[in-house]
N, C-alpha and C positions, 0 to 999 in steps of 0.2 A: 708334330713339328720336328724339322730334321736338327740335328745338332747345330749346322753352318747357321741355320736359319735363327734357332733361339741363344746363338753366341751373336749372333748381330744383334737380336733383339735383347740380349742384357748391354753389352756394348751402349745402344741407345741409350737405355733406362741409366746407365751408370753415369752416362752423360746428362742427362737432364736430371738424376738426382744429384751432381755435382755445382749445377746451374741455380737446382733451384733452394741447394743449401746455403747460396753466397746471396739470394734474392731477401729484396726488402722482408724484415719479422715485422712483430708488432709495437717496434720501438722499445724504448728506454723499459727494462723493466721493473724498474726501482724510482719515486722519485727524484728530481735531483735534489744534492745535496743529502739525503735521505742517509743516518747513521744507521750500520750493520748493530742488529740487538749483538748482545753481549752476554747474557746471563746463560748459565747451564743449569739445567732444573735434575730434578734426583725422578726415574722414572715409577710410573703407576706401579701400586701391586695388583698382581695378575694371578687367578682371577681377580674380579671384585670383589665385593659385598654380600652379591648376592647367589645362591642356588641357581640352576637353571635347569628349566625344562621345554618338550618340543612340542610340536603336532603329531599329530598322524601320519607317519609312514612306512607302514608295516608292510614287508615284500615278502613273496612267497619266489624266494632264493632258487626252488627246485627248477624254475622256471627259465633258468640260465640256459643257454644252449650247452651242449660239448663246445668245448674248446672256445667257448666265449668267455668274459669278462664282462663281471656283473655292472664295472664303471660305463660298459658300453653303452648300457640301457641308460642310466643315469644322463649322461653325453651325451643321446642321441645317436651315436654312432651306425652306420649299417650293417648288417649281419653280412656272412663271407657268401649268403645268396643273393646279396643286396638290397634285403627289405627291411623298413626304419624299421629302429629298434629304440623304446622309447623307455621311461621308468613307468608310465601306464601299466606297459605287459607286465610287470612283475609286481603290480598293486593288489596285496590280499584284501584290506578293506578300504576300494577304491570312494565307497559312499559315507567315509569319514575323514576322510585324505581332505585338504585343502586343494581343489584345482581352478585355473581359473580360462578362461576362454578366451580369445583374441580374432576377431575379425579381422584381418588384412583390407585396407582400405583401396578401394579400385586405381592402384595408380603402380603401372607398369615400370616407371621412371625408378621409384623405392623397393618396390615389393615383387618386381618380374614376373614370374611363374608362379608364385604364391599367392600375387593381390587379387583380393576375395575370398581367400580361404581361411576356415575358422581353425586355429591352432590350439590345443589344450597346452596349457603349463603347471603343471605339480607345484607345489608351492608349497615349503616347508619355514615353519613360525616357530621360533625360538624366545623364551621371555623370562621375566627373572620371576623364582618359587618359593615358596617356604622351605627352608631346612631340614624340615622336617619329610618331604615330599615321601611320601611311599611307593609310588611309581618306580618299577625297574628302567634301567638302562635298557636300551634296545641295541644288540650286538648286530655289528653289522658283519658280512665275510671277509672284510681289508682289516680286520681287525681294533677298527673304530667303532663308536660308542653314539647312538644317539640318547642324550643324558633326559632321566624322568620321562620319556615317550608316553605320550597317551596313546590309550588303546580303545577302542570300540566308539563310541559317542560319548565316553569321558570329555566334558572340559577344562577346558588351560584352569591350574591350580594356582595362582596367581600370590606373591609375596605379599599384597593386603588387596585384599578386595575389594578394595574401597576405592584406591587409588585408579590414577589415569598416568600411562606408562606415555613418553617420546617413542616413535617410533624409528626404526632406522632400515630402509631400504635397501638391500644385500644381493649387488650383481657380480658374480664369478667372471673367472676369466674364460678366453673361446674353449673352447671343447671338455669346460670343467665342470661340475658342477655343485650344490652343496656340504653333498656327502663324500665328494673326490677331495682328493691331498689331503691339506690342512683346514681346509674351508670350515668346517662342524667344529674346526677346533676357535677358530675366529669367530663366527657366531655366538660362539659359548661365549667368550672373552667378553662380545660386545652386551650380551644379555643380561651378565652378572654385571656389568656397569646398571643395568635401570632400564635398557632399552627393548623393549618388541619388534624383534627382528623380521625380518617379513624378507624369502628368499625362495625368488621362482628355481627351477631347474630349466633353464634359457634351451637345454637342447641341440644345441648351435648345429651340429654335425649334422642335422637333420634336413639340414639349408644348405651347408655349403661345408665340403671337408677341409677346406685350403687353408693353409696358415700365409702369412705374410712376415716373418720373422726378418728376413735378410732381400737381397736381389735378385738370392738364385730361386724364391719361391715367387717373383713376377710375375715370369711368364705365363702361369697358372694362373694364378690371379686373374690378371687383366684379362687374359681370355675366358674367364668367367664370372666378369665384375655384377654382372646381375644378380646371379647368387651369392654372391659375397657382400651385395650392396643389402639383400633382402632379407640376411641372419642382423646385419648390424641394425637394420630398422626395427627388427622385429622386438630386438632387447626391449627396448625402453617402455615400447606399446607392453608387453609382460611386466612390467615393473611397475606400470598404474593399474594395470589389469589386477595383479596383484593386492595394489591398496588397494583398490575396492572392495574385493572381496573380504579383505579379514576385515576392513572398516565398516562395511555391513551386515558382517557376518553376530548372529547375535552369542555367540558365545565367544565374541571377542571387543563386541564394537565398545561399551561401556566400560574398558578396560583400556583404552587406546586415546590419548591428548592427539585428536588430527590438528591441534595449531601447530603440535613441536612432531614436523617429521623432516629427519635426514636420509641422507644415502650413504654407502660405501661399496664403490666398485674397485677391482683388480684386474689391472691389465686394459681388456675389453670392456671389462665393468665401467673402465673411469671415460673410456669414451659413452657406453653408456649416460652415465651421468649425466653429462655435457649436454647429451640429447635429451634429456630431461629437460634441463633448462633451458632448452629453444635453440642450442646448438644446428645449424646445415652439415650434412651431411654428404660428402664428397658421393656423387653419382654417374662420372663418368670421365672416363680418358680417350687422349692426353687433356680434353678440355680441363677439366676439373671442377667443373662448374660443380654447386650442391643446392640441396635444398632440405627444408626444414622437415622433420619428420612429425614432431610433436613439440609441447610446451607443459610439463605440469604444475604450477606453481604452487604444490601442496607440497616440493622438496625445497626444503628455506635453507638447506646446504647441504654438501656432499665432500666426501673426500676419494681419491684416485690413488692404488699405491700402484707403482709403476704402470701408471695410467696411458691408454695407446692414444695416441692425438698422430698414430700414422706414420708415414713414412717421409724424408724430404723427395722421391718421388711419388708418391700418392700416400700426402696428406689428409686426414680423417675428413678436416672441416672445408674444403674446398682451397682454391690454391693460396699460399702463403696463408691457409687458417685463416681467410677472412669470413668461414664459416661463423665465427665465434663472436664476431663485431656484435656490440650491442648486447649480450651475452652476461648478465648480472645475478647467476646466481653463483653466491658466495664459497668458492672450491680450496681446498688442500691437496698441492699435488706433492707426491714422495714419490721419488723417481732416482733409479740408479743410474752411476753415471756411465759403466761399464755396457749399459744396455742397451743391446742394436736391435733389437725387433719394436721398445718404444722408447727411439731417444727421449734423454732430456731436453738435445737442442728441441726439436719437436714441441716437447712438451710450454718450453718457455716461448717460443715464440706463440703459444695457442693460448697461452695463460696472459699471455702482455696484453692481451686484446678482450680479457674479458674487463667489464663496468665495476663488478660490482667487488667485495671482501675477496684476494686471493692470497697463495703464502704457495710458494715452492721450494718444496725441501729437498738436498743430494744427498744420496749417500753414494759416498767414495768407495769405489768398484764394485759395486754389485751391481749384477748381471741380472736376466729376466729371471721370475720368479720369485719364490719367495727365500727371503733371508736370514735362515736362522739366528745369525747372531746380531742382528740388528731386531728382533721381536718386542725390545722394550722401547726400543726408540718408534720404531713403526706404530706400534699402538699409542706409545702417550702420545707421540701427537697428533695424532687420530682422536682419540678420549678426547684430550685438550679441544681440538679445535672443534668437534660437535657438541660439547658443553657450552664454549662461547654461541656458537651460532647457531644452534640449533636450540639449545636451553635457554638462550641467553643470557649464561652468567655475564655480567659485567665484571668481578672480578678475573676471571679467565681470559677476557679480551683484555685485558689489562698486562697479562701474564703472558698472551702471545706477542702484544708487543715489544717486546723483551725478550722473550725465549730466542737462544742462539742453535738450542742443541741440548739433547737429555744425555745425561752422564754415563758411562761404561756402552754394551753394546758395541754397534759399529760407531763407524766416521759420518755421522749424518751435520750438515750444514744448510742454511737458509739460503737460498738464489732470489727467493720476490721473497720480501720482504711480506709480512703481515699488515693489510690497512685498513684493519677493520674498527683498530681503537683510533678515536679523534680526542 
């Protein structure tokens, strides 16, 4: 496309995402009269309680190309001769690895050039251990850690053997994966709380390379919306494909409470999420019409930290997020407010329209990614809100009703209000 051509065609988009930022949301998103809690609570210590250890996934490094980067594999990324490049290739003991399978369902609308094709997804399980665990650390080449790694057909070593762990569903952001950033270091977080993390590597890159950050990456975009439509569907199918497997798997099933399972996505994850819950999903422009990918309702809640719910011109859930209508499962969105690849406004007009338990948190200026100095705010209320709802403590809903904001860290503040306690 010629220059003249994609400065008219931003031109447009900037018009119509000017249009459709001033277009009906999804109303009031606090009751009325509804008082701002007030309380500031003192944040989690981090880790928890408990030890932690992973699954299987042991890589045989050598396997890197020249002048590759091993996050490539991980990612999905393609090679500089253009053929996938997956964390499969670099699997030393692929027949103790956790993988799980995904059939693409015959519908051209979601899935394009993929529907019908069976996708493998790596899938790495993080859970809380005894203390005493003797299992090494597994060193990766970025200089991270997968902590107590099983090796060979070892099974998960489990803090009481007896016990039935909640489980917590772990979707990365687009072109992340478990083992990239901070990710493995938030898994750990969440496993030393109690939980059975369960964390595909989504692969995204493998689908579609396009970011949609701002409006100068549109034009790509939209001119390739079927692959972009067909990474976003495929999340959520990996993320039950997932529970199935370790919820079957017998050297895990008898260790896993399937009533208490949560989610936590970032970024893409928390669109994810959404699609979990019966979320439509935007499938085409300018129409914006969407449609429903899946529904699992084995996720009894999730949380989203700067969760994508899309752009004000091409929103995740179809137009003005009336993907979301009717939309009850119980979410925590944490959303920066400096963030232009997933606003906030975005995010609250997509949150006002969900049914069921929601709470949307800001924090004041922080931008996409993750925020180091808001790490204790971001996690307790994360902990907090999948204790109420996913554990269901009653006291803890009791405690969100009131929570304003965790003490030191960043400037984090309540926008929806928590309604989950009556």
């Amino acid at each position: 496309m010629n220059g003249f051509l994609r400065g008219t065609l931003l031109a447009v988009l900037s018009g119509i995402a000017l249009a459709l930022a001033g277009c009906g949301g999804g109303g009031s998103s606090n009751p009325p009269g509804a008082s701002a809690p007030t309380v500031v609570v003192q944040p989690l210590p981090l880790p928890g309680p408990y030890a932690v250890a992973c699954s299987n996934v042991a890589q045989d490094f050598s396997r890197v190309g020249a002048g590759e980067d091993v996050t490539s594999y991980w990612e999905g990324n393609p090679s500089a001769n253009g053929t996938t490049q997956y964390v499969t290739d670099l699997l030393a003991d692929p027949g103790n690895t956790l993988i799980a399978t995904v059939t693409a369902p015959q519908d051209s609308t979601l899935y394009g050039s993929f529907a019908g094709d069976n996708v493998s997804f790596v899938v790495l399980a993080c859970y809380p251990t005894t203390a005493d665990n003797p299992r090494l650390n597994y060193s990766l080449p970025t200089g991270k850690v997968v902590p107590h790694m099983q090796t060979g057909s070892d099974p998960p070593l489990f803090a009481d053997a007896s016990a039935r762990y909640p489980v917590l569903a772990f979707s990365h952001g687009y072109s992340g994966s478990p083992l990239s950033s901070d990710y493995i270091s938030a898994l750990s977080v969440f496993a030393s709380y109690g939980y059975v993390v369960i964390a595909p590597f989504h692969g995204d890159l493998r689908f579609s390379d396009l970011k949609i950050a701002d409006l100068s990456d549109a034009v790509a975009v939209l001119l390739h919306l079927s692959n972009f439509t067909a990474l976003q569907a495929l999340r959520p199918l990996s993320i039950s494909a997932a529970l199935d497997l370790v919820l079957a798997h017998p050297q895990w099933r008898g260790h896993i409470d399937n009533t208490q399972i949560g989610g936590f996505g970032a970024s893409m994850g928390g669109e994810t999420m959404m699609l979990l819950g019966g979320a439509r999903l935007t499938s085409s422009y300018p129409g914006l019409s969407s449609n429903q990918v899946t529904h699992d309702p084995r996720i009894k809640a999730a949380v989203g930290y700067v969760p994508y719910f899309g752009q004000p011109f091409l929103p995740a859930f179809g137009r003005d997020q009336h993907g979301l209508d009717g939309v009850n499962l119980p979410f925590l969105g944490i959303s920066g407010t400096a963030d232009t690849t997933a606003p906030i406004s975005e995010a609250e007009i997509g949150m006002s329209r969900l049914t069921g338990t929601r709470e949307l948190v800001a924090l004041a200026g922080v931008t996409h990614g993750f925020d180091v100095p808001s790490t204790n705010d971001i996690l307790t209320w994360t902990l907090t809100f999948l204790d109420a709802e996913v554990r269901g403590n009653a006291a803890t809903q009791q405690q969100l009703s009131t929570m304003a904001s965790v003490a030191g860290g960043g400037d984090d503040s309540v926008v929806i209000f928590y309604n989950g306690w009556h």
